[in-house]
C-alpha positions in Angstrom: -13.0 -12.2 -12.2 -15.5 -10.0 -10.7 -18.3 -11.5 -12.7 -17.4 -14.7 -11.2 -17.3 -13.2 -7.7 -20.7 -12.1 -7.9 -21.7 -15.1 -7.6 -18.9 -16.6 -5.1 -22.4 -17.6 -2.4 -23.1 -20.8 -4.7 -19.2 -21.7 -4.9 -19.2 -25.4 -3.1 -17.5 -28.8 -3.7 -19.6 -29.7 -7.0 -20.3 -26.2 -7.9 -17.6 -24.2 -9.4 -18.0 -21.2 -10.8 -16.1 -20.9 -14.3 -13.8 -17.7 -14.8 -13.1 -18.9 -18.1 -9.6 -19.6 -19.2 -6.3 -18.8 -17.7 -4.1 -16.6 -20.8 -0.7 -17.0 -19.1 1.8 -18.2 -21.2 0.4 -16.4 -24.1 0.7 -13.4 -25.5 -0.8 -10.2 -23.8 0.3 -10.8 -20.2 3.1 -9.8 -19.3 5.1 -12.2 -16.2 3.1 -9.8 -13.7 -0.3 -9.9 -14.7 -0.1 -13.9 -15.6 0.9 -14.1 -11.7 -1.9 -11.7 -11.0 -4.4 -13.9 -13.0 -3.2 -16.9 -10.9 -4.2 -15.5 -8.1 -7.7 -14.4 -9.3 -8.9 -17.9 -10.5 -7.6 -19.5 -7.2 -9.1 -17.6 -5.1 -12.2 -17.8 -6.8 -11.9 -21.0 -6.4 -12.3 -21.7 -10.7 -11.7 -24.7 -12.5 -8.2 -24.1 -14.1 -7.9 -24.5 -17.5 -5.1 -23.6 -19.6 -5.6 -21.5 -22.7 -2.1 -21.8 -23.7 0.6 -24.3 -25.8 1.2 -26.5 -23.0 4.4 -27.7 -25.0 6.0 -24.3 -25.7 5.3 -21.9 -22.7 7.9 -20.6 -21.2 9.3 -21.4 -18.0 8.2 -18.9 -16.1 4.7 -19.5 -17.1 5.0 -23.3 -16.0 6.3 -22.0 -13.0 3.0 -20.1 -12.3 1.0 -22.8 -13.2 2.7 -25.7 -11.3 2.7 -23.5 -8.4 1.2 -25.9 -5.4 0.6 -23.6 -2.8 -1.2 -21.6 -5.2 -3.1 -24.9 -6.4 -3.8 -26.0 -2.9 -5.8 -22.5 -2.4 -7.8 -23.5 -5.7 -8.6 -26.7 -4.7 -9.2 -26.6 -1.3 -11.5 -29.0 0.1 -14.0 -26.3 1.6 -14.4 -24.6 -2.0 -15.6 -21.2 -0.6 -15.5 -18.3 -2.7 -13.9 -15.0 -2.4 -15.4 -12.2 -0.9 -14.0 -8.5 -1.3 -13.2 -7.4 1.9 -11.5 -3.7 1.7 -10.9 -1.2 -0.9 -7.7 0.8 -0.7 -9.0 3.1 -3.3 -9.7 3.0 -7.1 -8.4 -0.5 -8.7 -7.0 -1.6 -5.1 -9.3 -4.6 -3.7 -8.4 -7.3 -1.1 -10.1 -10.4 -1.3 -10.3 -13.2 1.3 -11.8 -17.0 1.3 -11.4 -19.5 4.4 -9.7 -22.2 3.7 -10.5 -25.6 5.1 -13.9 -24.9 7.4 -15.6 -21.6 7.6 -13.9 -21.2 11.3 -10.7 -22.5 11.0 -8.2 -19.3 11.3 -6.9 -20.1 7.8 -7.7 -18.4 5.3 -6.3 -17.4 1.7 -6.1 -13.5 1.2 -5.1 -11.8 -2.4 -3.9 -7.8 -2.5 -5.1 -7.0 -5.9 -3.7 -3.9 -7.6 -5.3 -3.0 -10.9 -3.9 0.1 -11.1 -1.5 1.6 -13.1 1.2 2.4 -10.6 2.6 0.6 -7.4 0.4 1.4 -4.1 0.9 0.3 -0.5 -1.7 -2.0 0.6 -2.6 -4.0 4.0 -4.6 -6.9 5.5 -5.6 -6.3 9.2 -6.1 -8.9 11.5 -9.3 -7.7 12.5 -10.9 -7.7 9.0 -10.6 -11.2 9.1 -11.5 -11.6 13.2 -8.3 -13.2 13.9 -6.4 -12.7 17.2 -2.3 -11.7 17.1 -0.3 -13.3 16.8 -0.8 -14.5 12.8 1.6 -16.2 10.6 1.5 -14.6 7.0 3.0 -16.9 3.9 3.9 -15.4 0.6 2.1 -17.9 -1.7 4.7 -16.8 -4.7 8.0 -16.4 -3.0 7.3 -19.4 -0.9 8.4 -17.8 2.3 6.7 -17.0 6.0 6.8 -12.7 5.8 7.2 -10.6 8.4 3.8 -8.8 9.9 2.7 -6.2 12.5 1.1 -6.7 15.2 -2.0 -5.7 14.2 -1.8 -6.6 10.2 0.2 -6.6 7.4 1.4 -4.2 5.2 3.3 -3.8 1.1 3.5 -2.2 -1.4 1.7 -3.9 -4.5 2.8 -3.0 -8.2 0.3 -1.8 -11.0 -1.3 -5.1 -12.7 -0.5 -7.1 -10.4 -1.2 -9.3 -7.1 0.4 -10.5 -3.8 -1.7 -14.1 -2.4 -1.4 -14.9 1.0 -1.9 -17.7 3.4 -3.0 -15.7 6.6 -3.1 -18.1 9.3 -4.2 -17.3 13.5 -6.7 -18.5 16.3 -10.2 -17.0 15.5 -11.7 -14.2 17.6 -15.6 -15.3 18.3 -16.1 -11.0 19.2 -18.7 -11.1 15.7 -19.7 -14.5 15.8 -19.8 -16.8 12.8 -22.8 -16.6 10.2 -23.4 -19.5 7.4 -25.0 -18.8 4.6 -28.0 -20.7 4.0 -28.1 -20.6 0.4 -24.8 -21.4 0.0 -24.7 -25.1 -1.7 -22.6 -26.6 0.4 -25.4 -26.7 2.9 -27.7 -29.7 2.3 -31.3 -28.9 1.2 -33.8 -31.6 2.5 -37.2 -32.1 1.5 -39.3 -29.1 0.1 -36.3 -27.1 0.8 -36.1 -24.4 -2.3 -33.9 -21.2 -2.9 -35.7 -18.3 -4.3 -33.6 -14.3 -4.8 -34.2 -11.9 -2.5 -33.0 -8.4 -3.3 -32.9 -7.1 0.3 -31.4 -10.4 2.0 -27.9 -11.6 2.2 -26.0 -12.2 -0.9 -29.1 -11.6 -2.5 -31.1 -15.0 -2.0 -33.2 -16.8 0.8 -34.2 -19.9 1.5 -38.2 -21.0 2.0 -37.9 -24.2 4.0 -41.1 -26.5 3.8 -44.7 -24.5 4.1 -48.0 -26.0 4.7 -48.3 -29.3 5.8 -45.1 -30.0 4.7 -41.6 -30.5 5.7 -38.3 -29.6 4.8 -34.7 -28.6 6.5 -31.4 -27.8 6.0 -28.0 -29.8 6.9 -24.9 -27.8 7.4 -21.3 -29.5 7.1 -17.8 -28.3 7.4 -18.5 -26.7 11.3 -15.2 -26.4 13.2 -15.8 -24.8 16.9 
């Protein structure tokens, strides 16, 4: 998972990045970390293929699979990748994509603990630059959870993951910024990506250069 998410900048309708295959519903994951592995490739956003006997699973891993709100985060029309956005400490990460256009308010946010034992964990509003009040859904109980004012707060158990839908009117206090290298941004003419140790996400972009001409075309733009 976090190899994939190195390289979540070229994630894009037509260019998934591959985390490999899911394990749940066979042995070595227990109910817990299957549910936590769900989360991982969807937020990703990964192609989802099932490593398991499709046939003979047990219910509660066809549960996990069959899971549409989970699905709709993984195949989201915008196909953003996920960004770590916060550490709580060692094994504790939370991890955020936006869902639908890169300013729409929506976004899908994972609480990963890898930890051992159960830790309390939170998402604040302003890490995502949303504006209270935000509506929070528990992508796995299915349910609209109570929030703070000002974020949201559980406790996570070892191995294991809570995903969110965190949903609010954007606050435009940092701006937007788009990524130019990311693919889902059309590259016209001489238009070539080269990597770029000191820029963002590690890559630029070199549009045209002598006496010729190049640009860039960028989509999915919701003001």
């Amino acid at each position: 998972f976090e190899s994939n998410t190195r390289h979540s900048v070229f994630s894009a309708p037509e260019s998934w990045n591959d985390a490999d295959m899911l394990e749940i519903g066979n042995p070595g994951l227990n109910n817990t970390e299957a549910q936590a592995q769900m989360s991982m490739w969807a937020v990703s956003p990964s192609p989802l293929l099932a490593g398991a006997d499709l046939v003979n699973m047990s219910s509660h891993a066809r549960d996990i699979y069959l899971n549409r709100e989970v699905l709709a985060v993984d195949q989201d029309p915008l196909g953003a990748g996920a960004e770590m956005i916060a550490s709580d400490g060692p094994g504790l990460e939370i991890w955020a994509k936006p869902l639908g256009t890169r300013t729409s308010g929506d976004y899908a946010v994972m609480l990963l603990n890898a930890s051992e034992g159960s830790a309390p964990m939170e998402i604040r509003w302003s890490q995502l630059d949303l504006l209270s009040p935000v509506t929070v859904r528990d992508l796995w109980l299915h349910k609209n959870v109570s929030t703070g004012t000002d974020a949201y707060r559980t406790t996570v158990p070892g191995h294991s993951a809570v995903l969110l839908r965190v949903t609010g009117k954007r606050s435009w206090q940092h701006g937007v910024v788009y990524e130019a290298e990311w693919p889902g941004i059309e590259r016209l003419g001489t238009v070539t990506l080269f990597p770029c140790g000191p820029c963002s996400r590690g890559y630029a972009m070199a549009v045209g250069g002598e006496n010729r001409a190049g640009s860039l075309r960028i989509s999915k733009i919701a003001l």
